[in-house]
C-alpha positions as CSV (number, residue, x, y, z in Angstrom):
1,X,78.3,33.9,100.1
2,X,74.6,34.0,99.1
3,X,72.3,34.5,101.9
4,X,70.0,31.1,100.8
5,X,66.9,33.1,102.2
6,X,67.5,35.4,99.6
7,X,68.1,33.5,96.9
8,X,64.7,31.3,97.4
9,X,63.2,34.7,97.8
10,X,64.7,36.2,94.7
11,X,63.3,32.8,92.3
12,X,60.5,33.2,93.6
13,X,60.1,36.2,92.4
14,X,61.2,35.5,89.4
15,X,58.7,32.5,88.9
16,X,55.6,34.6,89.7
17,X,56.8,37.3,87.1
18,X,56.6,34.4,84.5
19,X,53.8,33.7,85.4
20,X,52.2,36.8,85.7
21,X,50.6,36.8,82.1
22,X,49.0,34.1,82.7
23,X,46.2,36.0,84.7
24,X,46.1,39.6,83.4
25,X,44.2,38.6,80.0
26,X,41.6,36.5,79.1
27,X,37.7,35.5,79.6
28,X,38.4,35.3,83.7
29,X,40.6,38.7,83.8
30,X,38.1,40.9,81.7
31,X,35.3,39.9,84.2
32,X,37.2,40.4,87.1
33,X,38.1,43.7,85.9
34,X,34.4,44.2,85.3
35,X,33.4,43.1,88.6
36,X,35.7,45.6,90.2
37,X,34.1,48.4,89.0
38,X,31.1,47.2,90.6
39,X,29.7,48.6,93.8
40,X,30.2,46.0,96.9
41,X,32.8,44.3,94.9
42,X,34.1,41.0,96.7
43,X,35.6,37.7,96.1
44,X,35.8,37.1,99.7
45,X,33.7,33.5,100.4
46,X,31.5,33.5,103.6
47,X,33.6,32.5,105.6
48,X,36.0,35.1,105.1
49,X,33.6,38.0,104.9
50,X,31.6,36.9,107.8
51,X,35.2,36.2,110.0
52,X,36.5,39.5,108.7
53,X,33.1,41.4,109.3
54,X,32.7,40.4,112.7
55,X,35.7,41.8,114.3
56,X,34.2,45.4,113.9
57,X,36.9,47.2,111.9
58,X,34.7,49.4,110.1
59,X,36.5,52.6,109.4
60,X,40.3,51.2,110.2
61,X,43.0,50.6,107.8
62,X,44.4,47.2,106.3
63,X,47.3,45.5,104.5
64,X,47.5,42.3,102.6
65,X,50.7,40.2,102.2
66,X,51.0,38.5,99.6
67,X,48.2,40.4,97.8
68,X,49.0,39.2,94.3
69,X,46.9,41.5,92.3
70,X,44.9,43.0,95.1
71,X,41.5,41.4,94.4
72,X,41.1,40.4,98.1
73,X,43.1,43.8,99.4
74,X,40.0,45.9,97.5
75,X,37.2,43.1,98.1
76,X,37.8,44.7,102.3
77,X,35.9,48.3,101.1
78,X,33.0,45.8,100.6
79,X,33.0,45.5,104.1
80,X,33.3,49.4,105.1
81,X,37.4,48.7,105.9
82,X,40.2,50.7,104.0
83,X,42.3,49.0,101.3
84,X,45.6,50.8,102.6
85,X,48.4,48.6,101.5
86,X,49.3,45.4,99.5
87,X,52.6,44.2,99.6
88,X,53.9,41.6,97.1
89,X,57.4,40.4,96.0
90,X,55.7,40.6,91.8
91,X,56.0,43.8,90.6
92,X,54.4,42.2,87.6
93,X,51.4,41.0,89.7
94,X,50.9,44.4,91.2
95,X,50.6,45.9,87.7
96,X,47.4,43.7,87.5
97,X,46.0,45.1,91.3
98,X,46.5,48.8,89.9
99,X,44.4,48.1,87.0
100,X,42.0,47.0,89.2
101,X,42.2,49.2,92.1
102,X,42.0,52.2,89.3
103,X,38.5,49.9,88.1
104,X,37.1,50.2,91.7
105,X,37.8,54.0,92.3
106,X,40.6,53.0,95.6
107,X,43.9,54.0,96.1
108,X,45.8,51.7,97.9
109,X,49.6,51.3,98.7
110,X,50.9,48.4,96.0
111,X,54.5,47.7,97.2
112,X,56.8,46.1,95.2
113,X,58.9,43.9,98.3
114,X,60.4,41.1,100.0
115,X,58.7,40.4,103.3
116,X,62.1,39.8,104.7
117,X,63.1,43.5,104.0
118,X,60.5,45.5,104.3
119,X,60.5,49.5,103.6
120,X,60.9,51.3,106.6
121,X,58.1,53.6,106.1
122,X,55.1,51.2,106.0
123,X,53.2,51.7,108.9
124,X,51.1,50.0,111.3
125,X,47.7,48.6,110.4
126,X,44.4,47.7,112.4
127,X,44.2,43.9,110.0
128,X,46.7,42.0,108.2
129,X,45.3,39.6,105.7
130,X,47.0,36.5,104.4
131,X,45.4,34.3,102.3
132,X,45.7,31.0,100.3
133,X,49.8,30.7,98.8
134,X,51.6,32.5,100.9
135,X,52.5,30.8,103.7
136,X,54.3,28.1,101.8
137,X,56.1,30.3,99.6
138,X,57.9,31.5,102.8
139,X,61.4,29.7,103.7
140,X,61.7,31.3,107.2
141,X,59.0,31.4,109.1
142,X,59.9,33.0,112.1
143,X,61.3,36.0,109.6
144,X,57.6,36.1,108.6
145,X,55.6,36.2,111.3
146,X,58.2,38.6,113.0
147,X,57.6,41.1,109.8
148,X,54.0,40.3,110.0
149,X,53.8,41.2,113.5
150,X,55.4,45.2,112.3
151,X,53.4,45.8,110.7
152,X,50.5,45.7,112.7
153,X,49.5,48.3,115.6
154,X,48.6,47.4,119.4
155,X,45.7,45.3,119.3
156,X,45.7,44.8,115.2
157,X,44.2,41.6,114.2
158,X,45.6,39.1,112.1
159,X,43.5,36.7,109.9
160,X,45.1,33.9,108.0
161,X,43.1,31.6,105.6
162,X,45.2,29.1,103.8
163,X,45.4,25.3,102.8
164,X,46.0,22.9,105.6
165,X,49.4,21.9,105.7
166,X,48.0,18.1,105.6
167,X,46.8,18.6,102.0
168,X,50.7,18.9,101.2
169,X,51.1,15.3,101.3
170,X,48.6,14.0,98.7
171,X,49.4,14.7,94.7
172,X,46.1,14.9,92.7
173,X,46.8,13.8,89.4
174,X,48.7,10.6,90.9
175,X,47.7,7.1,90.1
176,X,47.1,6.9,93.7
177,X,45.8,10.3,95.1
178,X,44.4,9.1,98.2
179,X,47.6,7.5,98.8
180,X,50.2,10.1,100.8
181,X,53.2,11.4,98.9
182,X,54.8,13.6,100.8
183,X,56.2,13.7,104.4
184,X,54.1,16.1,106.6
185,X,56.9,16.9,108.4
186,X,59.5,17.6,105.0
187,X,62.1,19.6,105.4
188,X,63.8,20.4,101.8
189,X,61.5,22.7,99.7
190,X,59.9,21.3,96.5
191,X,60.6,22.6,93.6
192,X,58.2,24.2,91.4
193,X,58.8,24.4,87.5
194,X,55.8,25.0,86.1
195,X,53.9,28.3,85.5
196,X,52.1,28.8,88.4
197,X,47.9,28.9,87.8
198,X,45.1,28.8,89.7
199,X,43.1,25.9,87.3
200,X,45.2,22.8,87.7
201,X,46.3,23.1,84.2
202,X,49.5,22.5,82.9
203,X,50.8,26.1,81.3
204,X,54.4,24.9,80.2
205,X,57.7,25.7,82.3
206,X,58.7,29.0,84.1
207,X,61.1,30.2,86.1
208,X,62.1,27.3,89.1
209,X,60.5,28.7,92.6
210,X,60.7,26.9,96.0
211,X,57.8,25.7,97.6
212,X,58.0,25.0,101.5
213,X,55.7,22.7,103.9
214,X,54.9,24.0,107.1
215,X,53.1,21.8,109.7
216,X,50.4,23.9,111.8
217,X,52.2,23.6,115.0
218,X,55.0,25.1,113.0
219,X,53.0,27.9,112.0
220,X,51.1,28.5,115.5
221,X,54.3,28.4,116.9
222,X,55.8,30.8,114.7
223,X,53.0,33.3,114.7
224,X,53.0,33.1,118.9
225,X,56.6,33.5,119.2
226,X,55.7,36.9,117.0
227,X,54.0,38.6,119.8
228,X,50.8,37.5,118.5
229,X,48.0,35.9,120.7
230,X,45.9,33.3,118.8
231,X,42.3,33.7,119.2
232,X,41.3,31.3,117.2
233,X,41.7,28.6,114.6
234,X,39.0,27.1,113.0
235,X,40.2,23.9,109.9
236,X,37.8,23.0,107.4
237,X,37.2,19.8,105.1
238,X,36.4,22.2,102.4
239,X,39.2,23.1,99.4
240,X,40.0,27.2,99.1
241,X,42.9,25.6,96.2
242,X,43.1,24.4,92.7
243,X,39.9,22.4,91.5
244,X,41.8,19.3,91.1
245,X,42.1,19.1,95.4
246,X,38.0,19.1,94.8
247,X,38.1,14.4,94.8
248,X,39.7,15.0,98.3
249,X,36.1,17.0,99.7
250,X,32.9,15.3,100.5
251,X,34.5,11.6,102.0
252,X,33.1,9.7,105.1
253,X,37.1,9.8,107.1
254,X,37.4,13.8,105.8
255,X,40.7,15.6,106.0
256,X,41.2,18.9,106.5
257,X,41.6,20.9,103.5
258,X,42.1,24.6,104.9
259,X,42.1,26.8,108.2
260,X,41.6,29.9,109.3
261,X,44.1,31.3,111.9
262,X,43.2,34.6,113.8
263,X,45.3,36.3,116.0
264,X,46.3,39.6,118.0
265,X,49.2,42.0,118.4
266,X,49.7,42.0,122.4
C-alpha cells in the first residue's frame, strides 16, 4: 500500500515540473537572469533583508527549502552569508537556479529531493530559509519541521516568511471575496489543477498537486516540538502572494496577510 505522504509528495512534484516553463522564459525571466549577474543582487524585501541582516551571520553557511529556482538562496551573498544549499522536490525548477547561480558567479548545492527523505550527506547549516509556498505544500508537518530542524547546527537560526494561514479562507476572484470560503481549521487538502504562477493568471491545467492549510498554532506547535525555540513571530497586514490578494491590504478591520516566524536549534 501507497504511503499517502508519498504520493501527495510525488504530485506535487509532478505539478511544479509542469509548471516549470512557465517561469524560465519570458520578459520577467530574462531580467531576472540579468539582475543576477549584478553585484549586490537581491529580491529579498526589507523586511527580509533587514530580519535576515540582523542576526549577524556574516561569513556562515545557509540552506533554503523549498528554494524553487534559488533566487532568494543567492539574494543571501548580498548580505555577506554563503548560498550553500537549496533543496527542492523540482528538478525542473532547479535547472532555472543553476542558470542563475552560474549568472551570479556562486556555487551552491541545488538538490533534487523530498524533504521527507532527505540525503544523508547534507550537513548542518548556521540559517534555514523558508519562504512564501512551502509550508502549505507540506502534508506532514511534524515530518517537516523534524527534517528542518537536521539540518541545522547548534544554535542555527530558522527564519520563516510565508502567507498567514488566515488568508487561506478568502477566494479572490469570488463574487464575494471578503466573504470567507474556506474553514481555517480544514483538514482535507485542496486540490490544485491549474499551472501554478506567481501573477494570478489562469495558465491552463497541469498536473493535480495538493495544497494543505495549516493554522499558526499548528505550525508554532510543530516547529517547537522540533527542538526549535521561537524567538519571534512578527504578522503583517501586508500581501508577500499573488497580486490578486492586493483588494484584501489597506482596510480599516485589516487581516493579517503574512508572518515571519524566527526560531533556534536548542
Amino acid at each position: 500500500m501507497t504511503d499517502p505522504i508519498t504520493s501527495f509528495t510525488a504530485a506535487n512534484k509532478a505539478a511544479w515540473n509542469a509548471s516549470a516553463a512557465l517561469h524560465g522564459q519570458g520578459a520577467e525571466w530574462d531580467s531576472l537572469l540579468a539582475q543576477a549577474a549584478l553585484p549586490g543582487f537581491s529580491v529579498l524585501d526589507q523586511e527580509l533583508t533587514e530580519t535576515i541582516r540582523s542576526l549577524g551571520l556574516e561569513g556562515k553557511a545557509a540552506a533554503q527549502v523549498g528554494c524553487n529556482n534559488a533566487r532568494e538562496l543567492l539574494s543571501l551573498a548580498s548580505l555577506n552569508i554563503l548560498p550553500s544549499a537549496g533543496i527542492d522536490q523540482s528538478g525542473a525548477f532547479l535547472e532555472q537556479g543553476r542558470l542563475l547561480a552560474k549568472a551570479a558567479g556562486l556555487e551552491p548545492r541545488l538538490i533534487e529531493a523530498d524533504i521527507y527523505d532527505l540525503p544523508s550527506d547534507l550537513g548542518t547549516f548556521d540559517l534555514v530559509l523558508i519562504t512564501i509556498g512551502v509550508l502549505n505544500w507540506m502534508p506532514d508537518l511534524d515530518g517537516f519541521f523534524r527534517a528542518v530542524s537536521k539540518l541545522l547546527g547548534p544554535g542555527g537560526h530558522l527564519v520563516i516568511y510565508e502567507t498567514h494561514p488566515v488568508m487561506e479562507m478568502f477566494e479572490p476572484d469570488s463574487d464575494t471575496p471578503h466573504e470567507p470560503v474556506t474553514s481555517y481549521f480544514r483538514k482535507e487538502p485542496i486540490k490544485e489543477d491549474g499551472l501554478i504562477s506567481y501573477d494570478g493568471v489562469d495558465h491552463g491545467s497541469g498536473e493535480t498537486g495538493y495544497w494543505f492549510i495549516h493554522t499558526l498554532g499548528r505550525i508554532v506547535t510543530s516547529c517547537a516540538a522540533a527542538g526549535l525555540a521561537i524567538t519571534s513571530l512578527k504578522e503583517f497586514g501586508y500581501s508577500i502572494r499573488e497580486p490578486d490578494y492586493d483588494i484584501y491590504e489597506g482596510r480599516e478591520a485589516q487581516i493579517p496577510m503574512s508572518y515571519l516566524l524566527q526560531a533556534r536549534k536548542t
